[in-house]
PyMOL CGO cylinders between C-alpha atoms (Angstrom):
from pymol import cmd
from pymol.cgo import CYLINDER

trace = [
    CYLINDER, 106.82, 123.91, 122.28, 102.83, 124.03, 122.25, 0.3, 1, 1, 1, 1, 1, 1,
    CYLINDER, 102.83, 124.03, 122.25, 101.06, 120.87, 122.67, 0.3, 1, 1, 1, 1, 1, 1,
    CYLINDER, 101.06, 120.87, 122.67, 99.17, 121.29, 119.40, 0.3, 1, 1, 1, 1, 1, 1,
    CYLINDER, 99.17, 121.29, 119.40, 102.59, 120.29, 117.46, 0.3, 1, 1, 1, 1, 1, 1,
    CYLINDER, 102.59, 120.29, 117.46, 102.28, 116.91, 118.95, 0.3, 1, 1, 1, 1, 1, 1,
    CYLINDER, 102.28, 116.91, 118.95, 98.35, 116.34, 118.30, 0.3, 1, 1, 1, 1, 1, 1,
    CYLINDER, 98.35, 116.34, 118.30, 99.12, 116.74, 114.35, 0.3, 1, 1, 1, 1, 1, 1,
    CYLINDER, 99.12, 116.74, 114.35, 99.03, 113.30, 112.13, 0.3, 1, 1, 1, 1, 1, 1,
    CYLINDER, 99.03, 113.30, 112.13, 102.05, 112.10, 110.59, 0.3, 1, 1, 1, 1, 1, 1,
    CYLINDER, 102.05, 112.10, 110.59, 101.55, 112.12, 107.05, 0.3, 1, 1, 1, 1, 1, 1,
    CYLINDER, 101.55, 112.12, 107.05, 102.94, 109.17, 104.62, 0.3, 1, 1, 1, 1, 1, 1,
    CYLINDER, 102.94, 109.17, 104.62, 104.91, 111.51, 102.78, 0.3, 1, 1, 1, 1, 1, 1,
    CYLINDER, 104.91, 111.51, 102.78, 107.05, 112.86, 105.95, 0.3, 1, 1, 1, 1, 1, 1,
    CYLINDER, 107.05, 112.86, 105.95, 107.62, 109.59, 106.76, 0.3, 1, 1, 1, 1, 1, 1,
    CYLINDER, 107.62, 109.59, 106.76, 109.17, 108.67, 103.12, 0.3, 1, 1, 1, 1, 1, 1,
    CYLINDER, 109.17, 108.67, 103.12, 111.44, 111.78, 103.33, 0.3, 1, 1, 1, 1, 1, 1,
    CYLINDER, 111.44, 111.78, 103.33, 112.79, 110.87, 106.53, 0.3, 1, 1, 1, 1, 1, 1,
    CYLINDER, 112.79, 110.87, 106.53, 113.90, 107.48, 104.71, 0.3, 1, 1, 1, 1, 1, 1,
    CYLINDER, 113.90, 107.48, 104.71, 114.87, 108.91, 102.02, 0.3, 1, 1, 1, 1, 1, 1,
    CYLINDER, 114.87, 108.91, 102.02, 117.22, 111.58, 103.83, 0.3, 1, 1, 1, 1, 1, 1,
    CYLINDER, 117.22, 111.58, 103.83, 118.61, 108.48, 106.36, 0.3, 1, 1, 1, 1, 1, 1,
    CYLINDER, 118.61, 108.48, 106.36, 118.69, 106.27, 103.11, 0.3, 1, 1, 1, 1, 1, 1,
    CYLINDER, 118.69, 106.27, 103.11, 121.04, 108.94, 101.49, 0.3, 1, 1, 1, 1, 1, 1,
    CYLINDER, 121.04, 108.94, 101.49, 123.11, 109.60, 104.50, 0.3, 1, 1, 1, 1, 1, 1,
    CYLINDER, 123.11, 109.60, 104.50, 123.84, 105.93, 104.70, 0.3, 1, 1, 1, 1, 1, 1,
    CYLINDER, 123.84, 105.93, 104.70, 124.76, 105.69, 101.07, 0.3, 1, 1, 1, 1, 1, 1,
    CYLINDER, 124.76, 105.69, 101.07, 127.47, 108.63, 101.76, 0.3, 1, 1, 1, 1, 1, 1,
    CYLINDER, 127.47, 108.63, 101.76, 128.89, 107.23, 104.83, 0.3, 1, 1, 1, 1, 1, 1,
    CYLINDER, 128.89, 107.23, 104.83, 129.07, 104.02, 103.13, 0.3, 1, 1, 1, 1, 1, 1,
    CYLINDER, 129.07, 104.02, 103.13, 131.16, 105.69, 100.04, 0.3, 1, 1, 1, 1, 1, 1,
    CYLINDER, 131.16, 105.69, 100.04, 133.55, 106.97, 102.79, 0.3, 1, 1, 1, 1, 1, 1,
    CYLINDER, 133.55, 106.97, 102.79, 134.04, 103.81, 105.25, 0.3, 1, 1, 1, 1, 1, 1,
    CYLINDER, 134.04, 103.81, 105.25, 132.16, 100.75, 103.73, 0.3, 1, 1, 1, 1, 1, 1,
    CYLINDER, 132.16, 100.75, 103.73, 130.68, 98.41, 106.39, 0.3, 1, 1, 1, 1, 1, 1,
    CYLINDER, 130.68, 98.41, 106.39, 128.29, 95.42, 107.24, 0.3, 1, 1, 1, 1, 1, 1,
    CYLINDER, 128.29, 95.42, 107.24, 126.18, 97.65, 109.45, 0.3, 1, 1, 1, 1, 1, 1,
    CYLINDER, 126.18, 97.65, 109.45, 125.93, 100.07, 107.32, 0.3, 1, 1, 1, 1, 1, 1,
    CYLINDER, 125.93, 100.07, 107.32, 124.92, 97.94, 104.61, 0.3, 1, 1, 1, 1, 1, 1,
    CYLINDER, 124.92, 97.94, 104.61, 122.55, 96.35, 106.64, 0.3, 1, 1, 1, 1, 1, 1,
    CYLINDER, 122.55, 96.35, 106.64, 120.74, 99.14, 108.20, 0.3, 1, 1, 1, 1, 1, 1,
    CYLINDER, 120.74, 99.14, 108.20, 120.59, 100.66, 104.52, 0.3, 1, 1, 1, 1, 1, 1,
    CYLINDER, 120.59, 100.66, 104.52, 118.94, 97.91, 103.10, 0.3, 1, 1, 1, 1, 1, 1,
    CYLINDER, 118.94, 97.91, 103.10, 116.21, 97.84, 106.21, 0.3, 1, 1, 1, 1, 1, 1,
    CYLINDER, 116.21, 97.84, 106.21, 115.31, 101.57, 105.16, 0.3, 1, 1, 1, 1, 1, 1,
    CYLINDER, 115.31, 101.57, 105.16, 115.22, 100.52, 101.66, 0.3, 1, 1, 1, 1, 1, 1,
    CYLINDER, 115.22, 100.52, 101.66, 112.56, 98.16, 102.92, 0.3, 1, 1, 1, 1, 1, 1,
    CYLINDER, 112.56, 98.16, 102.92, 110.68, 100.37, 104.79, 0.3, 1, 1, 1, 1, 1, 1,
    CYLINDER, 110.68, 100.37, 104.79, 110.88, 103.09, 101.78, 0.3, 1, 1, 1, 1, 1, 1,
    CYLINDER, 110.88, 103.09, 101.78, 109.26, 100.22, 99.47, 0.3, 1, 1, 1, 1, 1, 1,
    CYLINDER, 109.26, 100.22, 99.47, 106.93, 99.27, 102.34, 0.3, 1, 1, 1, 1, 1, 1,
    CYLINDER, 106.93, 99.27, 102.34, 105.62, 103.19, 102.67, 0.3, 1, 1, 1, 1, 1, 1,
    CYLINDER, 105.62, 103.19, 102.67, 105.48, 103.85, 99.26, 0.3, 1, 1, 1, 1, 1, 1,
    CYLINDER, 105.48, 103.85, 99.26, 102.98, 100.21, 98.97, 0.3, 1, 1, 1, 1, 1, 1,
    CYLINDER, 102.98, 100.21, 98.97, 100.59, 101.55, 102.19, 0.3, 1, 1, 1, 1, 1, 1,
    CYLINDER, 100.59, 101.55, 102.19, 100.50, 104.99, 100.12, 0.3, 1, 1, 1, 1, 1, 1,
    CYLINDER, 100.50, 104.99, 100.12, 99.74, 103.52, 97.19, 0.3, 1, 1, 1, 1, 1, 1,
    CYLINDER, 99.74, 103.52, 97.19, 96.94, 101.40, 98.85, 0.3, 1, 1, 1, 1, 1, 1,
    CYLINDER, 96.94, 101.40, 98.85, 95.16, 104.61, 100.75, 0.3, 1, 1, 1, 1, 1, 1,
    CYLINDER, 95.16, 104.61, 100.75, 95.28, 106.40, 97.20, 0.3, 1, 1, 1, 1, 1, 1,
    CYLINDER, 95.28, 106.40, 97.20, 93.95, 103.17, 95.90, 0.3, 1, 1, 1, 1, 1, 1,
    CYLINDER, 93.95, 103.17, 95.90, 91.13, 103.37, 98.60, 0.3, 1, 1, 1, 1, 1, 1,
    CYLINDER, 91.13, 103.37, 98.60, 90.43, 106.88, 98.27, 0.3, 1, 1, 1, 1, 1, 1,
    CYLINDER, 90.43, 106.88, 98.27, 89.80, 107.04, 94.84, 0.3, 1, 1, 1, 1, 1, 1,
    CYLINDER, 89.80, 107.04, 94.84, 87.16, 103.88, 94.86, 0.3, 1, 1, 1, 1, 1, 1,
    CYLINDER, 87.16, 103.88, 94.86, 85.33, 105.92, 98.14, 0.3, 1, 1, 1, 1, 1, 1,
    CYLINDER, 85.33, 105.92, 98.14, 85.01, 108.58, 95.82, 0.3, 1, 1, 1, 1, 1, 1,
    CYLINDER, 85.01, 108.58, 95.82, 83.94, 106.69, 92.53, 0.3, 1, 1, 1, 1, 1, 1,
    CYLINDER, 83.94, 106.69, 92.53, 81.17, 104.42, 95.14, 0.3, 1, 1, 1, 1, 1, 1,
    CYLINDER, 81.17, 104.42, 95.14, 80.08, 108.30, 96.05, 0.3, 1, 1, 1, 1, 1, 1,
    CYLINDER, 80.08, 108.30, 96.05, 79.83, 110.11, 92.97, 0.3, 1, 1, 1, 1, 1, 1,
    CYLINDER, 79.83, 110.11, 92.97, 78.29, 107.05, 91.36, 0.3, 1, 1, 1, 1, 1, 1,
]
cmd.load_cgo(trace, "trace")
């Protein structure tokens, strides 16, 4: 695998669908064999989805008032 692959950022939105996708995976297994864990570790991605979505929200935030300081 080249190197390069490894020097790219991580953007805030691949980060949210690899929640999402372990968020949904837990919510199946949990519909087949319902468990404390499962529950558990569900609820910490839930956080974290809530937590990525806020720090997105913020840099958006940020971004737009760099640009309004700029163009005005």
């Amino acid at each position: 695998m080249p190197t390069e692959f490894f020097d790219m950022p991580i953007t805030t939105n691949q980060i949210k669908s690899v929640l999402d996708f372990l968020h949904d995976g837990l919510e199946e297994r949990m519909e087949k064999r319902p468990g404390n864990a499962a529950r558990a570790a569900r609820d910490r991605i839930s956080i974290a989805r809530s937590n990525v979505r806020v720090q997105n929200g913020l840099s958006r935030s940020r971004d737009r008032q760099r640009f309004e300081s700029a163009a005005g």
